[in-house]
PyMOL Python script that loads the backbone (N, CA, C, O; Angstrom):
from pymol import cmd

cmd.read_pdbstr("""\
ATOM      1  N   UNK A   1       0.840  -1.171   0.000  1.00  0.00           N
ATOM      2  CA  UNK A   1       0.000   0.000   0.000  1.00  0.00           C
ATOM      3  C   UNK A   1       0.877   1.223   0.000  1.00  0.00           C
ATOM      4  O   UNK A   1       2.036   1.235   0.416  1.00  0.00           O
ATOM      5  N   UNK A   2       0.242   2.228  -0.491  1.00  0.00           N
ATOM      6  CA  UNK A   2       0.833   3.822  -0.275  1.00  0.00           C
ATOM      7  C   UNK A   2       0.121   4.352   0.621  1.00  0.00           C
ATOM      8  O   UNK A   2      -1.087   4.355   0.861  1.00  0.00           O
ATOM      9  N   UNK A   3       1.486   5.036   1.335  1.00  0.00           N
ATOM     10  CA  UNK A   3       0.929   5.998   2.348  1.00  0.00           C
ATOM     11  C   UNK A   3       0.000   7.303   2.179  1.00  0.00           C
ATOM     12  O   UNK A   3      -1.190   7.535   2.391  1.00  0.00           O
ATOM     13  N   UNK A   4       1.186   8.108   1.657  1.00  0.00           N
ATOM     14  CA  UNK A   4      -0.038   9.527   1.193  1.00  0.00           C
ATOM     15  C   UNK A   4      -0.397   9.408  -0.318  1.00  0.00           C
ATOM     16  O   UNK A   4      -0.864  10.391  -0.893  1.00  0.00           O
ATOM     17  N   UNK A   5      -0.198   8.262  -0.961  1.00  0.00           N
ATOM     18  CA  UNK A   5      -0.355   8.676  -1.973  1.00  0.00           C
ATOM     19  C   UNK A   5      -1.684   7.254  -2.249  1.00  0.00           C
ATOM     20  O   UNK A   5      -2.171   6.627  -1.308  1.00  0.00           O
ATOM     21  N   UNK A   6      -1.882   7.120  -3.061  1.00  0.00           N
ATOM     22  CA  UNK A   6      -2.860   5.739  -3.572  1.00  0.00           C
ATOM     23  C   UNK A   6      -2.578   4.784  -4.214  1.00  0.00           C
ATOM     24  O   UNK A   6      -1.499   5.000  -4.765  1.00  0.00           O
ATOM     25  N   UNK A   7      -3.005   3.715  -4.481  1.00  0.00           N
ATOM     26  CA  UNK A   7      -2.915   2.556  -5.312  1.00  0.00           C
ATOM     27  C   UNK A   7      -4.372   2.178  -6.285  1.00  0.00           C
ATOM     28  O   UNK A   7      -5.385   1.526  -6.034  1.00  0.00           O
ATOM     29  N   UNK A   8      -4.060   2.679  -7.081  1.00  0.00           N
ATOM     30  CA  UNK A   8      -5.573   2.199  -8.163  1.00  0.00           C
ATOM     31  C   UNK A   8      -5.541   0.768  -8.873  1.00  0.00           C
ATOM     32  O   UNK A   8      -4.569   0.180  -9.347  1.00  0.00           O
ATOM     33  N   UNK A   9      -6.785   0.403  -8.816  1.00  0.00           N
ATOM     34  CA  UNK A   9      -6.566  -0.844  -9.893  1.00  0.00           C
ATOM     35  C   UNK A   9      -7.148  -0.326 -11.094  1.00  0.00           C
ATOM     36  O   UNK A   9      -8.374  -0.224 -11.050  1.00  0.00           O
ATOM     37  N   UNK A  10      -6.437   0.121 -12.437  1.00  0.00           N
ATOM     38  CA  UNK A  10      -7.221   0.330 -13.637  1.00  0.00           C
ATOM     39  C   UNK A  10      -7.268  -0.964 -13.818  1.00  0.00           C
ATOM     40  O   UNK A  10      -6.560  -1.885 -13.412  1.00  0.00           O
ATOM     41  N   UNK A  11      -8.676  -0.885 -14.824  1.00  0.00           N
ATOM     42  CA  UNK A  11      -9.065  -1.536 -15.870  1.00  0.00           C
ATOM     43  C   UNK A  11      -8.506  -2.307 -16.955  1.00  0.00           C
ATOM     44  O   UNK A  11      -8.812  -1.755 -18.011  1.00  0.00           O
ATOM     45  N   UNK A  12      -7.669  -3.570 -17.189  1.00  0.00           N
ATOM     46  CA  UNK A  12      -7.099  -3.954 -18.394  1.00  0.00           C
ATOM     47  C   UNK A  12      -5.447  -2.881 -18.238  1.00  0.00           C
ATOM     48  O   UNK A  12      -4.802  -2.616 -19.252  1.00  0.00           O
ATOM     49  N   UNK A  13      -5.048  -2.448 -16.982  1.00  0.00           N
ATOM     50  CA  UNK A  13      -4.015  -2.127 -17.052  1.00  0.00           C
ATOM     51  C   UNK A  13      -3.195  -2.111 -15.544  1.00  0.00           C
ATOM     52  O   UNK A  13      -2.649  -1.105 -15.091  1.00  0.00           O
ATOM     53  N   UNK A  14      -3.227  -3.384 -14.902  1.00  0.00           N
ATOM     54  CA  UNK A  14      -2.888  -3.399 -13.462  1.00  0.00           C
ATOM     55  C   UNK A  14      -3.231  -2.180 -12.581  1.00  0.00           C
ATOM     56  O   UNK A  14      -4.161  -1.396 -12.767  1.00  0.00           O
ATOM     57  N   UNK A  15      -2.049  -2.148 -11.296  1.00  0.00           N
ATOM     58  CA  UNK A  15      -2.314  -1.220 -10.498  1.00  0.00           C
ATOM     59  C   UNK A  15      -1.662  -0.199 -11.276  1.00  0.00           C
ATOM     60  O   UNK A  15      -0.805  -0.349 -12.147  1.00  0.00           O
ATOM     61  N   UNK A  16      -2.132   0.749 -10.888  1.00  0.00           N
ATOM     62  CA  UNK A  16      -1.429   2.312 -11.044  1.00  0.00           C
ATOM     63  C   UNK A  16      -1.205   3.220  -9.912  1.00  0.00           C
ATOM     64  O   UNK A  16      -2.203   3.819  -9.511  1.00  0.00           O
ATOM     65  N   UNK A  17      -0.282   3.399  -9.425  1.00  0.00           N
ATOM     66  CA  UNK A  17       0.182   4.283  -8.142  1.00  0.00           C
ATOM     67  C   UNK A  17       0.031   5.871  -8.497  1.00  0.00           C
ATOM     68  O   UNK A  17       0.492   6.550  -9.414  1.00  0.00           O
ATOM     69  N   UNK A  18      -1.137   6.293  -6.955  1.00  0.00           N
ATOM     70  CA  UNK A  18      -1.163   7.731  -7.676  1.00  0.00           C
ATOM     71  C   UNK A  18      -0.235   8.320  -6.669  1.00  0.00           C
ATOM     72  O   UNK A  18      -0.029   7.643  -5.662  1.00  0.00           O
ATOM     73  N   UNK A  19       0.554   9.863  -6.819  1.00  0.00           N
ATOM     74  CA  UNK A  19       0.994  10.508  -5.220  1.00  0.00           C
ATOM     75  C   UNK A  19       2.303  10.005  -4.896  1.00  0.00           C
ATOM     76  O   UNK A  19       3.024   9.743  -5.859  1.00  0.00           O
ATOM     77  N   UNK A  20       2.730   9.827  -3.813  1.00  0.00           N
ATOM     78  CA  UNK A  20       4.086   9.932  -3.166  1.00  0.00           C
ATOM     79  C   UNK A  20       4.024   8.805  -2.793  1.00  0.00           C
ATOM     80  O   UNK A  20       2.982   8.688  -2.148  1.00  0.00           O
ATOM     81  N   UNK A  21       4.569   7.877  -2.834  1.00  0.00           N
ATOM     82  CA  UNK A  21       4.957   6.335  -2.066  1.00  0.00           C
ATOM     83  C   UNK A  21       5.655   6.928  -0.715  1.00  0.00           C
ATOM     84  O   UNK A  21       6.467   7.846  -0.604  1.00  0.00           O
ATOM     85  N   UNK A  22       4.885   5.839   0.568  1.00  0.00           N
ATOM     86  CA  UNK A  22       6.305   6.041   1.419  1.00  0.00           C
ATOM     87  C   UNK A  22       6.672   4.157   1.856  1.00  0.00           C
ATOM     88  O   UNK A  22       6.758   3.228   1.053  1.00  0.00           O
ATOM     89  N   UNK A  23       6.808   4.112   3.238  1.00  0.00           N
ATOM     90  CA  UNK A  23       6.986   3.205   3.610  1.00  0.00           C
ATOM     91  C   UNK A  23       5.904   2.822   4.543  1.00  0.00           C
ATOM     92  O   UNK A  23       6.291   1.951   5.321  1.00  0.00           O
ATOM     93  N   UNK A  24       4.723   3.169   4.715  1.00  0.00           N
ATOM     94  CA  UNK A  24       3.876   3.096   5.932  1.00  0.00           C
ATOM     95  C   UNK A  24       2.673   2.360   4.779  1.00  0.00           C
ATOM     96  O   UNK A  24       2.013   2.708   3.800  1.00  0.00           O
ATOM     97  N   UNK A  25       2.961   0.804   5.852  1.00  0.00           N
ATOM     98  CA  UNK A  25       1.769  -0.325   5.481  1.00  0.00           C
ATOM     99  C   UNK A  25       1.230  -0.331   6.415  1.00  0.00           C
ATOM    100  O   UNK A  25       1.808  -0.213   7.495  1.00  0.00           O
ATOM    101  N   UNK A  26      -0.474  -0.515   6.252  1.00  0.00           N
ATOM    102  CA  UNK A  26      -1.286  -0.493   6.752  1.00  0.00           C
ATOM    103  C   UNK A  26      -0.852  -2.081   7.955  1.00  0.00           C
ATOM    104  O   UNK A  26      -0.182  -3.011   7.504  1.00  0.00           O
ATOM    105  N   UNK A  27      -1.246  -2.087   9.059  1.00  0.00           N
ATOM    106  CA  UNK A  27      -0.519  -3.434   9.767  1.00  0.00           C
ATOM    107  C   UNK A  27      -1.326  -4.643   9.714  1.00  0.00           C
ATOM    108  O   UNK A  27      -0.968  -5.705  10.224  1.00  0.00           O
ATOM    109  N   UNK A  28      -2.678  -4.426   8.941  1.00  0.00           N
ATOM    110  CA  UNK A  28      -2.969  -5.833   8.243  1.00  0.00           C
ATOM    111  C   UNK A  28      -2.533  -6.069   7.293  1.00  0.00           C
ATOM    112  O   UNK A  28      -2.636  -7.294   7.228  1.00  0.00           O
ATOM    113  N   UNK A  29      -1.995  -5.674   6.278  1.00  0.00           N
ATOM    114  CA  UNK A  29      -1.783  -5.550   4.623  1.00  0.00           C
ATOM    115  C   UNK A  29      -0.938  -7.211   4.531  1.00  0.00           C
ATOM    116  O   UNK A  29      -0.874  -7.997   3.585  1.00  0.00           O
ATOM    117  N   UNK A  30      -0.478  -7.283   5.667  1.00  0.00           N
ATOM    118  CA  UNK A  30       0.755  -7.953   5.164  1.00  0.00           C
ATOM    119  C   UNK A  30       0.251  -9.576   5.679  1.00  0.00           C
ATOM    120  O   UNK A  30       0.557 -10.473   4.893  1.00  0.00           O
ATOM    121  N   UNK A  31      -0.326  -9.889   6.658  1.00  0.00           N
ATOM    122  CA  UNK A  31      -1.117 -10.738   7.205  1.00  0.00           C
ATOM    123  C   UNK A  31      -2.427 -11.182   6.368  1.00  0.00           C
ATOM    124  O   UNK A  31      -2.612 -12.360   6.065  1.00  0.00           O
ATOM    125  N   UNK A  32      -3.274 -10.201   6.036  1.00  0.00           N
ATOM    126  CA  UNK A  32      -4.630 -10.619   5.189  1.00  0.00           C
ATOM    127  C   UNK A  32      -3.601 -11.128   3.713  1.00  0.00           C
ATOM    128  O   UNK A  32      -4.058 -12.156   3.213  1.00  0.00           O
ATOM    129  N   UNK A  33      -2.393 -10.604   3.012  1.00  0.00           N
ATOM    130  CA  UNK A  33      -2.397 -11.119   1.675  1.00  0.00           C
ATOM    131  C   UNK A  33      -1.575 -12.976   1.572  1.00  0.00           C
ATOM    132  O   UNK A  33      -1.616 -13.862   0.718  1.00  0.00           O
ATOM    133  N   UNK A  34      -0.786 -12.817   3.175  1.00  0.00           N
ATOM    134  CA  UNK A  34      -0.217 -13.808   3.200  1.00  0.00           C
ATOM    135  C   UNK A  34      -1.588 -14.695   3.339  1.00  0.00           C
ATOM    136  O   UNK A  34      -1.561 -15.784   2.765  1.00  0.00           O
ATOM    137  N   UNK A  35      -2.697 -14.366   3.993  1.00  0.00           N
ATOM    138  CA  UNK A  35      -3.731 -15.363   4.108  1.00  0.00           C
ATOM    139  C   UNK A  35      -4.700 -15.483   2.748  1.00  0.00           C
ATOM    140  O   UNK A  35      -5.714 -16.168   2.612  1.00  0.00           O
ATOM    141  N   UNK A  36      -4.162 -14.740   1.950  1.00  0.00           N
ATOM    142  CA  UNK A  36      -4.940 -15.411   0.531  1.00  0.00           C
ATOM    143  C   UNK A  36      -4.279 -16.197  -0.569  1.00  0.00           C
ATOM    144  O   UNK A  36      -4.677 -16.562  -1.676  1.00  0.00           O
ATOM    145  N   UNK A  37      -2.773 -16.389   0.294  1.00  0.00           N
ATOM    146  CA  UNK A  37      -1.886 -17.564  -0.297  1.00  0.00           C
ATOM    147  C   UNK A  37      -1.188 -16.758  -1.758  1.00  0.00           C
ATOM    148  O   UNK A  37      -0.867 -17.050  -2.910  1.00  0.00           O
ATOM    149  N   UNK A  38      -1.208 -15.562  -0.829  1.00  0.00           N
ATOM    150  CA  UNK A  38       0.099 -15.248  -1.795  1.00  0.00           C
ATOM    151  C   UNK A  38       1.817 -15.418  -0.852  1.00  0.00           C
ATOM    152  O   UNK A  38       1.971 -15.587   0.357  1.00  0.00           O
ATOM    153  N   UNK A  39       2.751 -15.313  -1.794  1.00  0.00           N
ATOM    154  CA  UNK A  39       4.290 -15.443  -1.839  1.00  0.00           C
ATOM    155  C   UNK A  39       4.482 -14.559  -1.297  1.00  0.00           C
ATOM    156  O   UNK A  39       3.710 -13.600  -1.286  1.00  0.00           O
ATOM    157  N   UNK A  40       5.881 -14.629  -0.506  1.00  0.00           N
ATOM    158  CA  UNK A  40       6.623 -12.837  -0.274  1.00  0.00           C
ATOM    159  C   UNK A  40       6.601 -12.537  -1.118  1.00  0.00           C
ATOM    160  O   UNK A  40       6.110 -11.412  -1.021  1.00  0.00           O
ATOM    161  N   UNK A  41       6.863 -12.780  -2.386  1.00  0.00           N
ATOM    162  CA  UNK A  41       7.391 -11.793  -3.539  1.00  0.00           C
ATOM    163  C   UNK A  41       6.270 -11.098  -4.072  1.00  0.00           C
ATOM    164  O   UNK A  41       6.383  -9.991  -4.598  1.00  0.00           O
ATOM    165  N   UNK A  42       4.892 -11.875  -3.922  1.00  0.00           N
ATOM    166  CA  UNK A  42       4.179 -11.535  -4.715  1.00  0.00           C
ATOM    167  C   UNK A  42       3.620 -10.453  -3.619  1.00  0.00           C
ATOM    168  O   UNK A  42       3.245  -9.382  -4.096  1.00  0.00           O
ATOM    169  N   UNK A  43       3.541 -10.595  -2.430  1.00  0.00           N
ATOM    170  CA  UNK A  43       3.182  -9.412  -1.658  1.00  0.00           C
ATOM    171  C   UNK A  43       4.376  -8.392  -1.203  1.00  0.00           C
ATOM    172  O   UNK A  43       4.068  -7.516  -0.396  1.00  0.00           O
ATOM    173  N   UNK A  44       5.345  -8.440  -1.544  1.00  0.00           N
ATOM    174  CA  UNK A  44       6.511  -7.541  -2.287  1.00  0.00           C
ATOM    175  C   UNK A  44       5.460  -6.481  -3.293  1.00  0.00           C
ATOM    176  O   UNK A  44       4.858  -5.434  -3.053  1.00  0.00           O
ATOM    177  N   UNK A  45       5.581  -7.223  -4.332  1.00  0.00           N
ATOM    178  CA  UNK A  45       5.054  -6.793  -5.254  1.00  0.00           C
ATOM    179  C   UNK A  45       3.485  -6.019  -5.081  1.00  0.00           C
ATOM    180  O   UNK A  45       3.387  -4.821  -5.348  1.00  0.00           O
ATOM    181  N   UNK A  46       2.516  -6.661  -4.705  1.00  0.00           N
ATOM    182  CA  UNK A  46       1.526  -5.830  -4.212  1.00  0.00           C
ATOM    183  C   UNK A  46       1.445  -4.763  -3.591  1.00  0.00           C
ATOM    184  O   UNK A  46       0.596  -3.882  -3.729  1.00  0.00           O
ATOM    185  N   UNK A  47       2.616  -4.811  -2.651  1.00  0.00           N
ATOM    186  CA  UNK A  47       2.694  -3.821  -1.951  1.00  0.00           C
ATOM    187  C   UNK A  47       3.466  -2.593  -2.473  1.00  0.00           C
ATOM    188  O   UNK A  47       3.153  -1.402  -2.447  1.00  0.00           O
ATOM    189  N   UNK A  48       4.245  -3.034  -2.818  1.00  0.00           N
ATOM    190  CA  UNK A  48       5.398  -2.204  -3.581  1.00  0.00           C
ATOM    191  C   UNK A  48       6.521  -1.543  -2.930  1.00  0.00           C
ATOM    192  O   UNK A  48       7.012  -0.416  -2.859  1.00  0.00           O
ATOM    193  N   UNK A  49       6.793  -3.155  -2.319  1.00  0.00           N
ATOM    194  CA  UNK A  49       7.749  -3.377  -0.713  1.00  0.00           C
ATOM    195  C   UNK A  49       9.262  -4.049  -1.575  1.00  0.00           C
ATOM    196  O   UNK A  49       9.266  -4.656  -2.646  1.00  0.00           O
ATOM    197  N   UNK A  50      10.284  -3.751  -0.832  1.00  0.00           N
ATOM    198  CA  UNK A  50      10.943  -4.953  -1.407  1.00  0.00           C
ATOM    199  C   UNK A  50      10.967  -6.430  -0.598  1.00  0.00           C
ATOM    200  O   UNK A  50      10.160  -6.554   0.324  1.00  0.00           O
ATOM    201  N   UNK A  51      11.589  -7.209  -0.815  1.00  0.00           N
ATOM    202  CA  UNK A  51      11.223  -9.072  -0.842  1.00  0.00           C
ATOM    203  C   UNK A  51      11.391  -8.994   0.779  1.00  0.00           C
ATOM    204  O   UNK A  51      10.785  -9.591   1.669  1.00  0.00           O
ATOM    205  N   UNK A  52      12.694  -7.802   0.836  1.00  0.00           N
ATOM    206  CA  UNK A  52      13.361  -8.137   2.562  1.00  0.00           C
ATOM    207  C   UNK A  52      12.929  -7.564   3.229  1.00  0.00           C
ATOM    208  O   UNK A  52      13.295  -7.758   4.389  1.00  0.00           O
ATOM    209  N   UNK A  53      12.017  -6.628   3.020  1.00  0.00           N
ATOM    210  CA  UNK A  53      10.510  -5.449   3.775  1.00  0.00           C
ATOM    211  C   UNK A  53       9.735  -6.830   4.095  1.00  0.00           C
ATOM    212  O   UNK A  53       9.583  -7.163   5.270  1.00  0.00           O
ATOM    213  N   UNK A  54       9.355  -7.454   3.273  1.00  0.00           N
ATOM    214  CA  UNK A  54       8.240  -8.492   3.588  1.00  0.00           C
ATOM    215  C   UNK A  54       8.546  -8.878   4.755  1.00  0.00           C
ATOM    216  O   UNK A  54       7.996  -8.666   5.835  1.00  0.00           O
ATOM    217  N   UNK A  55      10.220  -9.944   4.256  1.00  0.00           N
ATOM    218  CA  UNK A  55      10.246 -10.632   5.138  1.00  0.00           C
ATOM    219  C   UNK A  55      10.643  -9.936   6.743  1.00  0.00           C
ATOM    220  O   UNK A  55      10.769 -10.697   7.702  1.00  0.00           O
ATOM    221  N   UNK A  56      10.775  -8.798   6.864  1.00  0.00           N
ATOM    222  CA  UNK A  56      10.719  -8.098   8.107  1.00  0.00           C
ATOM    223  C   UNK A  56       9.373  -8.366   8.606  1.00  0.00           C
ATOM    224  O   UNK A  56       9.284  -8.948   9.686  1.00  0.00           O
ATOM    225  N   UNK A  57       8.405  -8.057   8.034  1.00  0.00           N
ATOM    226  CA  UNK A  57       7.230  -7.733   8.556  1.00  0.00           C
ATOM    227  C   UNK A  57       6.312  -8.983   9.220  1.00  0.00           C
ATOM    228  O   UNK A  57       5.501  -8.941  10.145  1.00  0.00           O
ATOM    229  N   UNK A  58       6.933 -10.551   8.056  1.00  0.00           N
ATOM    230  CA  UNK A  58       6.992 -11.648   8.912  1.00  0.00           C
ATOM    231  C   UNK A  58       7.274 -12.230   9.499  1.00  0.00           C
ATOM    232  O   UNK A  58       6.864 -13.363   9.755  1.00  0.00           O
ATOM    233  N   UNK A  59       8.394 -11.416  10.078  1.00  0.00           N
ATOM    234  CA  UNK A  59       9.521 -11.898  11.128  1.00  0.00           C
ATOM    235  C   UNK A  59       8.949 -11.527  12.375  1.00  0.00           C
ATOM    236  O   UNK A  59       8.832 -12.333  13.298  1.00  0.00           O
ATOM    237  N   UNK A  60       8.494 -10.037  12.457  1.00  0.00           N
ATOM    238  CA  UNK A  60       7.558  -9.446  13.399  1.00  0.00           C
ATOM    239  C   UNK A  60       6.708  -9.866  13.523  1.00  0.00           C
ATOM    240  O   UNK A  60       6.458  -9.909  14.728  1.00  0.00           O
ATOM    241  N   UNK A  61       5.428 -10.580  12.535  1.00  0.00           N
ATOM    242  CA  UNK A  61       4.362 -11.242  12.976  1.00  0.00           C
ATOM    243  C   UNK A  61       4.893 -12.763  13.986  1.00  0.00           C
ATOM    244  O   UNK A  61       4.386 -13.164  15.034  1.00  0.00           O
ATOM    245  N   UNK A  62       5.581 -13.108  13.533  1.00  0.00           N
ATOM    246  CA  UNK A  62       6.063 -14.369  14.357  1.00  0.00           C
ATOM    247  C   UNK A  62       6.701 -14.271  15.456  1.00  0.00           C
ATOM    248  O   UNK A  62       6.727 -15.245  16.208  1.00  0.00           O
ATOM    249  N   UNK A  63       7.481 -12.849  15.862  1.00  0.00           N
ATOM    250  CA  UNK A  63       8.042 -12.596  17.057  1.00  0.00           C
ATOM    251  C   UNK A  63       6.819 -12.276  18.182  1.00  0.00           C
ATOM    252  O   UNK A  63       6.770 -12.549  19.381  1.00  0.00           O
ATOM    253  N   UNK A  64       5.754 -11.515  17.211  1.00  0.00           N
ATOM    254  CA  UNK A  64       4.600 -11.007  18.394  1.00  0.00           C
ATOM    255  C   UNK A  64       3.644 -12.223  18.101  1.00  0.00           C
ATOM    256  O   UNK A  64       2.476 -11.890  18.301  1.00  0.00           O
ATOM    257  N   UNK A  65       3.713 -12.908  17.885  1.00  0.00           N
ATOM    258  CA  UNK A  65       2.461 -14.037  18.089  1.00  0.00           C
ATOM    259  C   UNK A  65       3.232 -15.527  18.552  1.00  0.00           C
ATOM    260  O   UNK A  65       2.598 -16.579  18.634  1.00  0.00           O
ATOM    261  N   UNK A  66       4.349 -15.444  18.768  1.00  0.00           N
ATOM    262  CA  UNK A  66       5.195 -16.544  18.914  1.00  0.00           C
ATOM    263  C   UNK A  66       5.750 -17.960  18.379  1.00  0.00           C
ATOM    264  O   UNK A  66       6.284 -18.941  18.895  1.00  0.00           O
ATOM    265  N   UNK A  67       5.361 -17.576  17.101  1.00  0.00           N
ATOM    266  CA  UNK A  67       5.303 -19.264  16.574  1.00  0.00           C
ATOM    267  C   UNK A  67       6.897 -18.587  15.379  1.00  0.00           C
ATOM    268  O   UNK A  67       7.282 -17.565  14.812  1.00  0.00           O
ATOM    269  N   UNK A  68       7.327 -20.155  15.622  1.00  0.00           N
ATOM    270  CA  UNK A  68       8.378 -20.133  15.304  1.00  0.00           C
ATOM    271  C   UNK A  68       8.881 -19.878  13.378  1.00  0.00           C
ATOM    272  O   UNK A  68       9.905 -19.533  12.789  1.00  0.00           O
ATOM    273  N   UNK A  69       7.850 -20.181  13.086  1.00  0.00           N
ATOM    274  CA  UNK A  69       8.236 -20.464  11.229  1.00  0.00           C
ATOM    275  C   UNK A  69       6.793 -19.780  10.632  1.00  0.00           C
ATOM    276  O   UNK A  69       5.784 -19.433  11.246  1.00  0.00           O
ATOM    277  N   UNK A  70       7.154 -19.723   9.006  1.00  0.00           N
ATOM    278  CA  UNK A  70       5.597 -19.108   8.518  1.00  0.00           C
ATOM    279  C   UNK A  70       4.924 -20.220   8.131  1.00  0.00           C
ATOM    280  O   UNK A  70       3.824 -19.970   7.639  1.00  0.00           O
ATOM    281  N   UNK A  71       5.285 -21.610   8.205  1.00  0.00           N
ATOM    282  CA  UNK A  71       3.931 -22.160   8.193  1.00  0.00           C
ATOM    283  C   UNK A  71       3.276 -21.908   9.179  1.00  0.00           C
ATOM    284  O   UNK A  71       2.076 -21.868   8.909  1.00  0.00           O
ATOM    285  N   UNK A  72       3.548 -21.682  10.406  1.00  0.00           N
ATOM    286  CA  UNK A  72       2.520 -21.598  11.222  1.00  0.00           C
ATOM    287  C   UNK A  72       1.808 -20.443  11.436  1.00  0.00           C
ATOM    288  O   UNK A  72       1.033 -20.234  12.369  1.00  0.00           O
ATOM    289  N   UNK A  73       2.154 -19.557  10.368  1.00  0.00           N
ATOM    290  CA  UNK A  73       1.074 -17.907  10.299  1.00  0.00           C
ATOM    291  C   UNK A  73       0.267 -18.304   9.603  1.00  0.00           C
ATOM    292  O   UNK A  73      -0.774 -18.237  10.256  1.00  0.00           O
ATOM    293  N   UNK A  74      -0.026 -18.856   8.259  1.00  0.00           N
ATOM    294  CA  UNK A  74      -0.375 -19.033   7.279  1.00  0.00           C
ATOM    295  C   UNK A  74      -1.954 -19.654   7.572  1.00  0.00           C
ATOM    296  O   UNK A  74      -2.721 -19.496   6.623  1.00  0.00           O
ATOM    297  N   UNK A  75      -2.559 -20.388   8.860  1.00  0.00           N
ATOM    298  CA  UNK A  75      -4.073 -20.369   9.132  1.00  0.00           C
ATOM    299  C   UNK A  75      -4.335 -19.427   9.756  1.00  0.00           C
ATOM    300  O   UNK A  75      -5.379 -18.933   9.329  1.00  0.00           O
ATOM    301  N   UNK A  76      -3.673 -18.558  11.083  1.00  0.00           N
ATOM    302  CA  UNK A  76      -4.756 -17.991  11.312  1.00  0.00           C
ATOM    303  C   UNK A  76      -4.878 -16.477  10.366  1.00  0.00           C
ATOM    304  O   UNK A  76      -5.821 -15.688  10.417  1.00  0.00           O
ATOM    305  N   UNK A  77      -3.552 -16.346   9.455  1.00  0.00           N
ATOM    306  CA  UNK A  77      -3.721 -15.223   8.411  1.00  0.00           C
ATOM    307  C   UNK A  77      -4.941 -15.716   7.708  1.00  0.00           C
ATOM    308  O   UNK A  77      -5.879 -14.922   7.769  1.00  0.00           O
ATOM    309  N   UNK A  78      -5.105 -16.505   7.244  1.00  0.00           N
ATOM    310  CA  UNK A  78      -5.907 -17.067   6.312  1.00  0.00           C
ATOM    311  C   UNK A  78      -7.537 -16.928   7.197  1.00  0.00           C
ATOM    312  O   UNK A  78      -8.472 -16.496   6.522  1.00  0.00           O
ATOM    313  N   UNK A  79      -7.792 -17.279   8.580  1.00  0.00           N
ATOM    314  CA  UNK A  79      -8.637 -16.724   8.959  1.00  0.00           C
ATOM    315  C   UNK A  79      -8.835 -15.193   8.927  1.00  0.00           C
ATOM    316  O   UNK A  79      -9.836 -14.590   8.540  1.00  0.00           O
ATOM    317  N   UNK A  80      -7.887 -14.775   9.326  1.00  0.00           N
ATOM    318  CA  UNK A  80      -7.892 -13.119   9.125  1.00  0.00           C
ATOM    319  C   UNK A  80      -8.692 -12.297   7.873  1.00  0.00           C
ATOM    320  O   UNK A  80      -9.623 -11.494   7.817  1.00  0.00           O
ATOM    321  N   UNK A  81      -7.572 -13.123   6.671  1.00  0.00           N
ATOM    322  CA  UNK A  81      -8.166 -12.699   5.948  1.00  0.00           C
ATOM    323  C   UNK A  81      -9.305 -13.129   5.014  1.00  0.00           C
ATOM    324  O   UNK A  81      -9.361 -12.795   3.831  1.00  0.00           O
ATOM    325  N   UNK A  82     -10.395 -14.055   5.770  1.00  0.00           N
ATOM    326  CA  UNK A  82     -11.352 -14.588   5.149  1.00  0.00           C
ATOM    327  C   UNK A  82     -12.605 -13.241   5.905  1.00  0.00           C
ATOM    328  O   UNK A  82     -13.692 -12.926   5.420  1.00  0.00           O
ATOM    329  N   UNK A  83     -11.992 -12.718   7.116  1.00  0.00           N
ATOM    330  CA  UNK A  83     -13.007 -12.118   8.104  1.00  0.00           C
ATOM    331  C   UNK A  83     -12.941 -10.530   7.572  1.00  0.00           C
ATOM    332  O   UNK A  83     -13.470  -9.571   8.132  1.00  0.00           O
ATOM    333  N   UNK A  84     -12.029 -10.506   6.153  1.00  0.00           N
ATOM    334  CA  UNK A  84     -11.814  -8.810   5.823  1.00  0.00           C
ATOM    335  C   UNK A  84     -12.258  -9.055   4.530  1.00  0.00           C
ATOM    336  O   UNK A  84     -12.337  -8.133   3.718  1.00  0.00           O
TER     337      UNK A  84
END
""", "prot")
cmd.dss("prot")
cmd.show_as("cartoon", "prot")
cmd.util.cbc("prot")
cmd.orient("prot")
C-alpha cells in the first residue's frame, strides 16, 4: 500500500500508483495477503515493498504471536483474511 499517496486498480491495465509512495503499510496488509496464499514476492510486489521489507514484517508477525516459522502464520492469516 501507499501511504499519502494511492494505489488504483485500472481496468485492463494493473495497479497504477497515484501521489508519493512512502513506507507506511497499513498493519494488516501484510497478514490478510499472506492469508490469501500469496508469496513474499508476490506481496513484495503488491505492496510495492521490497522481498526483505516483507520478510521483516513476517519476522515481526512471528516474534509477536510466537510461533516459530511461517507455516505456522499461514491459518490464522488465512482466517484473518477470510473475516476482511
Amino acid at each position: 500500500m501507499v501511504g499519502s499517496g494511492s494505489l488504483v486498480r485500472e481496468p485492463g491495465s494493473g495497479w497504477t500508483v497515484t501521489g508519493a509512495l512512502d513506507a507506511g503499510v497499513p498493519a494488516d496488509a501484510v497478514p490478510r495477503l499472506l492469508g490469501a496464499r500469496l508469496g513474499n514476492q508476490e506481496i513484495a510486489e503488491h505492496l510495492l515493498l521490497s522481498l526483505r521489507t516483507v520478510e521483516k514484517h513476517l519476522a515481526g508477525l512471528r516474534n509477536r504471536t510466537g510461533q516459530s516459522d511461517l507455516t505456522a502464520l499461514i491459518a490464522p492469516a488465512r482466517r484473518y483474511a477470510a473475516d476482511r
